[in-house]
C-alpha positions, 0 to 999 in steps of 0.5 A: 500500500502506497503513501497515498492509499493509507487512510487518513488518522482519525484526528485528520478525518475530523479536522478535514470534514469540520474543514467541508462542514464550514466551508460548505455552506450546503449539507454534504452527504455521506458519500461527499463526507467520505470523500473529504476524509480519505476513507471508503467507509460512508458509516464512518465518514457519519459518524464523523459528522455526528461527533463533530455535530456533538462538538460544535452544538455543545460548545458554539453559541451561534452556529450549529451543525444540522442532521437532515434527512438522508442523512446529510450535514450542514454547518450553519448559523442558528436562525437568529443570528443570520441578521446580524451575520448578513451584515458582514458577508461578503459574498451573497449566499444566492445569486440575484437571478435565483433570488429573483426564481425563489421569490416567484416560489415563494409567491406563487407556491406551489409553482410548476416548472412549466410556469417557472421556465414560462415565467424566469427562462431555461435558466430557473433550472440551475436556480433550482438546484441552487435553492435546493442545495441551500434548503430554500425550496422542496419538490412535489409531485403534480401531475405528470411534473413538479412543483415548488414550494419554499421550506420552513429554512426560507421562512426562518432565514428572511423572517417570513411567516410558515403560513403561505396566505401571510407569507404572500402578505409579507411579500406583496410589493417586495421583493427578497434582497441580498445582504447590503454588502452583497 
């Protein structure tokens, strides 16, 4: 076994999924864990994650690293400080075309992907992807196709109602904007 086949220590395993978790700014999945830290073995890239999880959530006031379904991992600031981090990001998290698409979901939920292209071009479906990976919308079965909705992430993130009447309330007349530094 070469150099480069040997695994990783378990301490540089650690320190190189924290590195992915950080710098990520999307959940990552076992696989893509696995990959991070040098080993084939998805169960242990997880519990990897799961310790790290352990660390941060106990120790850090503001951020946090969340399990989703799947499983998949995110290290995030905890939603009532995203204000007062927004403030002083220097890259915006969306593009303003996406952003543009995630308003038109949020406004006209549950939006087809037909009316989507009709509405925002071939494009919306990079903007999608986008949104997805961020957490911001989910997919639903309608008919033949899909539509979209927005998720309880978005809601929190730009401190918007979960009820879509008053969702939509909140949003007439407006549109989502980028933090004023993006």
């Amino acid at each position: 076994m070469s150099e480069q086949d040997k695994e990783p220590t378990q301490r540089e395993m650690v320190a190189r999924v924290e590195a992915a978790l950080y710098a990520s700014g999307r959940p990552l999945d076992p696989g893509q864990l696995a990959k991070v830290a040098g080993t084939t073995s998805e169960r242990k890239a997880v519990a990897i994650a799961r310790d790290i999880a352990k660390a941060v959530n106990s120790s850090m006031k503001s951020v946090e690293v969340v399990e989703y379904g799947g499983p998949r991992f995110a290290m995030q600031l905890k939603a009532q400080y995203t204000q007062v981090a927004r403030k002083f990001a220097t890259r915006p998290l969306l593009s303003r075309a996406s952003l543009k698409t995630l308003s038109y979901i949020a406004y006209f939920q549950p939006i087809p992907t037909s009316e989507l292209v009709l509405r925002r071009s071939s494009t919306v479906y990079q903007h999608i992807r986008e949104l997805e990976e961020v957490g911001f919308i989910a997919a639903e079965r309608q008919g033949r196709g899909r539509a979209y909705r927005t998720t309880g992430r978005f809601s929190e993130y730009f401190g918007l109602s979960m009820d879509i009447p008053s969702m939509k309330r909140q949003l007439e007349g407006r549109t989502l904007t980028l933090p004023r530094n993006a």
